[in-house]
N, C-alpha and C positions, 0 to 999 in steps of 0.2 A: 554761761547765761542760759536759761532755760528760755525755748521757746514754745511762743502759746500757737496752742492747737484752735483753730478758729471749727468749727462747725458744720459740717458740708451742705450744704444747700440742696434740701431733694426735691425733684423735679413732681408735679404731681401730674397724675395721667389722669384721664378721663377714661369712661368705660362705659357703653352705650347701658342705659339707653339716653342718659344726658349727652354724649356724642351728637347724637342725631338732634337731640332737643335744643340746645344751646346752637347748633349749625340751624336751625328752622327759623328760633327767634331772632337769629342776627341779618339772616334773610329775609324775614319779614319786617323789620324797623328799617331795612336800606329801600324795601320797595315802596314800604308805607311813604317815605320820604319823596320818594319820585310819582308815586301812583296821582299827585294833583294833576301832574300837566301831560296828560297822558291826553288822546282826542284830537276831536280837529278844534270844537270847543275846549280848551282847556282852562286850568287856572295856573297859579302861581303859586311858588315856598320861597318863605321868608329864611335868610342863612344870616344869623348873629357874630359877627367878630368876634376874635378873643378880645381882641382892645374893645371896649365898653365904650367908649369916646367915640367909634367911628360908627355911623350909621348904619342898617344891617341891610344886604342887596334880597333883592327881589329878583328871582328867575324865574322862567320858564322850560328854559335846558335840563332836561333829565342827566344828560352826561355831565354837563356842568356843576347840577347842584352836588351828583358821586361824589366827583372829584374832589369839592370842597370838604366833603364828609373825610376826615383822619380817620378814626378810629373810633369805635364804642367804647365803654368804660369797662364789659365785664369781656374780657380777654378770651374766652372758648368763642362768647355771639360774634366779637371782633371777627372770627374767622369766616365765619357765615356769610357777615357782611360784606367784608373786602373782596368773596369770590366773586359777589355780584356786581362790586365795585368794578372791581376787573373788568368783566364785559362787556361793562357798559363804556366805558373810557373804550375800551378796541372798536368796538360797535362806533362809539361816536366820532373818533378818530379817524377810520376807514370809512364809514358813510353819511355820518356827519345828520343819520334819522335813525329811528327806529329803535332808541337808547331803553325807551318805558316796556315799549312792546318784548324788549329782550328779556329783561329783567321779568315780567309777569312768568312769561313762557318757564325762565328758571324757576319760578318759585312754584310755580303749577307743577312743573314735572319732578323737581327735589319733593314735595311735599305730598304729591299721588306714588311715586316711587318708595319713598317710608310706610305710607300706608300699605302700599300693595307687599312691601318686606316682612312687613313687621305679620304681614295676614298668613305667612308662610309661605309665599313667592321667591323666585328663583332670580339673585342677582344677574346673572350673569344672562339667564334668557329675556330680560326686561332688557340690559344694555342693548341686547342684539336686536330686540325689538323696535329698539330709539332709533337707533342706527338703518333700520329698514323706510321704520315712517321718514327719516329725515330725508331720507333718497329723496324720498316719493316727494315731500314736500318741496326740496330744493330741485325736481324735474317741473315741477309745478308754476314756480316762480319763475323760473328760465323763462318758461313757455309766455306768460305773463308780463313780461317784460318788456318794456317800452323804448325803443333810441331816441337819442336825444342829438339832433342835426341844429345847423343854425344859431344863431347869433339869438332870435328871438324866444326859441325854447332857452337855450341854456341861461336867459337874461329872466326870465318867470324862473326857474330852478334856483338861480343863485337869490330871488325875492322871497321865495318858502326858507330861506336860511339867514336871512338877515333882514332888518328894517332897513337898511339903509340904504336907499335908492341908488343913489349916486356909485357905491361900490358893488352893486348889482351889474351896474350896466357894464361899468371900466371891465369887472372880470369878465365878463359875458365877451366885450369886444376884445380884450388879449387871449382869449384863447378863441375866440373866431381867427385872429388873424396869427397867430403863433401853430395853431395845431393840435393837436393831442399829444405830441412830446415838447412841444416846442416848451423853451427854457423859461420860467415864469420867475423874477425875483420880486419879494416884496421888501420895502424898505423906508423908514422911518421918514418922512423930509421935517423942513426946517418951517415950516409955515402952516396957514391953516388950509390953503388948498392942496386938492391930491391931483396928481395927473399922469399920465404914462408917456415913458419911455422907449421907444423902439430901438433894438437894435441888429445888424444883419450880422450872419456868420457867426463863429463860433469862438466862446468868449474863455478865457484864462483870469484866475487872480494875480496881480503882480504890480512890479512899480519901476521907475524906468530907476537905471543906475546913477546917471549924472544929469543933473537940470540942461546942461548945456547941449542934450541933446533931445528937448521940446524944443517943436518947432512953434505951435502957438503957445503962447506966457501965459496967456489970459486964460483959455481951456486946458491949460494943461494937456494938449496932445497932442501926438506928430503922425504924420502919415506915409506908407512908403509903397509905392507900386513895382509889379514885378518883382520881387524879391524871392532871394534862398533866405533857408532859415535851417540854421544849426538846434536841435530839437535835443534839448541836454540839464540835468540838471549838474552838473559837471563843477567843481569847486576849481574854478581857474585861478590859478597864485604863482605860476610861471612867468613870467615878461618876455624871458626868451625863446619859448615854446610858444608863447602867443603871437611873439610878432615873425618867426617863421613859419607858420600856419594862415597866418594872413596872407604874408609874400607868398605863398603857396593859390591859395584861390584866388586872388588877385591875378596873378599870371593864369589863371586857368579862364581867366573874362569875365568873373563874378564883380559887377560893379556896384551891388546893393546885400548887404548883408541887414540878417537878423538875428543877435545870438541871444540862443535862451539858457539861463545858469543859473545855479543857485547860489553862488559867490564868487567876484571876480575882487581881487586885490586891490590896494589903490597902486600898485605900479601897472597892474596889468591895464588898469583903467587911463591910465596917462597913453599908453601903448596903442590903445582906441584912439583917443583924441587927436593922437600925433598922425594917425592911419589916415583919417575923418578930414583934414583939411582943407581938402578940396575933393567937395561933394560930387563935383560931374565926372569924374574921374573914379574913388572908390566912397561909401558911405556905409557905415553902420550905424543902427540903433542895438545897444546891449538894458535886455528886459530882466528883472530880478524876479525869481519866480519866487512865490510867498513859502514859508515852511507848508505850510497844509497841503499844497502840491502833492497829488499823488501817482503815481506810477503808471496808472490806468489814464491820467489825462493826457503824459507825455506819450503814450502810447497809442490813444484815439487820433491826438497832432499830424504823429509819427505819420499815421495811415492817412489821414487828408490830406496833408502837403508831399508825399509820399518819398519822405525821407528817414532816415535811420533813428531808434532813440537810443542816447548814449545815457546810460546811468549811471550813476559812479559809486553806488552798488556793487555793482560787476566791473569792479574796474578799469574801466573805461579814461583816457585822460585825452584830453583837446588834442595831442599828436596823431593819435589812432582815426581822427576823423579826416576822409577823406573826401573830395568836391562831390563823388558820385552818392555820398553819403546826406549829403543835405538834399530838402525838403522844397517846397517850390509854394509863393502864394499868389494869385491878381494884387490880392491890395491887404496890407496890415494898419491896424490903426494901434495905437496903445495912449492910454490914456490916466489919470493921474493911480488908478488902483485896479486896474484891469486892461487886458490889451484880445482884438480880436482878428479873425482871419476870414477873408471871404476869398472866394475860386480858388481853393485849395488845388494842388497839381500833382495829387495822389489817383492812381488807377482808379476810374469809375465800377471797375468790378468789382475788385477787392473791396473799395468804401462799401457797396451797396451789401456785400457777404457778409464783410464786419457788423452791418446794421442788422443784417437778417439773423447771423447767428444772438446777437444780443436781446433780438424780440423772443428769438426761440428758448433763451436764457429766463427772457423775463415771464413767459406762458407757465415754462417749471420751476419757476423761484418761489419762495414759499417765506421766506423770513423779509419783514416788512423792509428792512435797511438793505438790504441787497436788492429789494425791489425799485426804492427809489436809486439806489445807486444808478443800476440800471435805464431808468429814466432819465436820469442827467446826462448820463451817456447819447443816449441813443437823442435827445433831445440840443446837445451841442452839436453831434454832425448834421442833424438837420438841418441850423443854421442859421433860427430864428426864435430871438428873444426879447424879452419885455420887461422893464424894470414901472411896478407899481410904485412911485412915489407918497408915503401916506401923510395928510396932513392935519390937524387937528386944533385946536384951541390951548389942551395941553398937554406936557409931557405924558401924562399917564392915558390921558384919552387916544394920543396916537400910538402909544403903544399897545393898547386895547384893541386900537381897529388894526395892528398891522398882525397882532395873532388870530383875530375873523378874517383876515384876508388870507392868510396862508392857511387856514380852514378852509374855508370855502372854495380856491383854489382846487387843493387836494380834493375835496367833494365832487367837482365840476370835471377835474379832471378823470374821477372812477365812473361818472354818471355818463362820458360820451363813450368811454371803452365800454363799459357795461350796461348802459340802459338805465331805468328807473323803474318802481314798481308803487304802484299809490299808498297812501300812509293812512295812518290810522287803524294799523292791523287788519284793514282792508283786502290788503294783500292775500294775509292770512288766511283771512275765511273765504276767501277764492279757491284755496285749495282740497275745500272740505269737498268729499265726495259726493 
């Protein structure tokens, strides 16, 4: 059978000076786009659905309306576009202002930088030039910068980012009273009011193993003071290894156990129940720790309760643990999908080193996921968290305000580390000499 030879598809290049021309036009239709709501007077850009049937939104968010924009139609301008797209989504992401002013600043300096090329100018001494002024500029803004203390500033800051009063104030008061690490969750509720959540000490994803050891039915949670805590993601499927490990700490005067695992059997779980009988004598609560569990959290545990982490990674199995190897807390709660620790009975040196070196981590971390990692960290051993419950009219409206909350959050949260600087490009021509 003869086979057919299909056609090779060649790629076509571009060759300045349409390079630089098509990168200019695709850069000016993304700014043209944003340049309405630019000001402190601004206006607004209408954004058309693909579906013809739904209404078309009205903004005023320059990052927001990028965002919306896919793509151009002629594929070189595409590129032009999207670079601006880019930075303005980082820009709006990480400061939540400044999305229009970005963008201009790009299209000024891409388009005096062609000019000054194309006049017989020196790429590479122009870069070094950018790079000199930008110093100078961002010594400028430093110096210009404003902190942001208090419940009553940070409640105006979170009101220049949203209309909506009511979720101005709630963030303003959870990070007054949580911190600047402290653990902030946002989270959809079932009604149309929103309200907040307090919680102390540091929290875990997880679920308990067997109902029959909730102690309240109705809340779904049990509570257990003074306790050791086996700190493990450990696949327990032994019965006879589990129940000689108990007789083990049991004789050693441990009368309150907490064991943490990422699977226990159902005979190993019978082995509990049988243990558990009689609470004023020995008691455990056995906590399933969720897949997403990561290494780094049983390892921060490790250090506040200050007991060993067993992973089962490295081999590790429930024999190898020893009494001196568990961990120590004041009081454990667990509850239907998270469980927490307060007065953790890990060395106060060592916790406060572990904290220090992690701030000193997050000073030189430079990639944005390692940075919030970081913060979650250092924001569970501090101890204090808040869960925003968001509520709404309807599904799609509370899931709209619960992605402006975790906005403005993250905004609120760069604004008391770093300061503020006034809008409106304001800033900017503060810096002119």
């Amino acid at each position: 059978m003869r086979r057919s030879v299909l056609p090779k598809r060649t790629r076509r290049v571009v060759y300045q000076p349409n390079v630089y021309k098509t990168l200019q036009k695709g850069i000016d239709q993304m700014v043209a786009a944003v340049r309405p709501t630019f000001g402190p007077l601004h206006g607004t850009v209408m954004i058309e659905h693909i579906d013809k049937h739904r209404l078309p939104d009205i903004l005023d968010d320059g990052g927001v309306i990028a965002r919306r924009i896919i793509a151009l139609p002629d594929r070189d301008e595409d590129v032009g576009a999207m670079m601006v797209r880019h930075l303005m989504w980082r820009v709006h992401e990480r400061y939540g202002d400044a999305t229009v002013t970005s963008a201009l600043i790009y299209q000024s300096v891409f388009n005096q930088g062609v000019r000054h090329i194309i006049n017989g100018g020196n790429a590479m001494l122009l870069r070094r030039a950018l790079d000199k002024g930008a110093h100078l500029v961002m010594d400028a803004l430093v110096q210009n910068t404003l902190p942001i203390t208090g419940q009553v500033q940070l409640r105006q800051l979170a009101r220049t980012l949203t209309a909506d009063e009511e979720m101005a104030a709630n963030l303003s008061e959870i990070l007054t009273r949580v911190g600047r690490y402290g653990q902030v969750e946002i989270k959809a509720g079932r009604g149309r009011e929103s309200f907040i959540e307090y919680k102390n000490g540091m929290t875990f994803k997880s679920e308990f193993f067997l109902r029959s050891m909730v102690q309240d039915k109705f809340k779904v949670r049990s509570e257990m003071e003074d306790a050791s805590i086996l700190v493990s993601n450990l696949l327990v499927d032994n019965p006879y290894e589990l129940a000689q490990w108990i007789e083990k700490i049991v004789s050693a005067g441990i009368k309150k156990l907490i064991l943490l695992a990422r699977e226990l059997t159902p005979p190993c779980l019978s082995i509990l129940e049988a243990a558990r009988r009689n609470p004023e004598t020995f008691d455990v609560i056995a906590i399933k720790l969720w897949e997403t569990t990561e290494r780094w959290e049983l390892q921060d545990l490790a250090i506040l309760t200050g007991g060993w982490m067993f992973a089962r990674e490295a081999g590790y199995r429930l024999g190898s643990v020893e009494v001196k190897h568990l961990g120590r807390a004041g009081k454990v709660w667990i509850e239907r999908s998270q469980f927490g620790i307060l007065d953790g009975g890990g060395n106060p040196e060592i916790l406060q080193r572990h904290i220090q070196q992690m701030l000193t981590a997050l000073e030189n971390a430079r990639e944005e996921r390692f940075k919030e990692r970081l913060k979650l960290r250092i924001a569970g051993l501090a101890g204090a968290s808040a869960i925003y419950w968001i509520g709404g009219c309807t599904q799609t409206e509370i899931d709209e305000r619960v992605k402006q909350a975790e906005r403005i959050t993250r905004i609120l949260r760069n604004a008391v580390a770093d300061g503020v600087l006034p809008g409106g490009a304001t800033a900017l021509l503060d810096c002119l000499p």
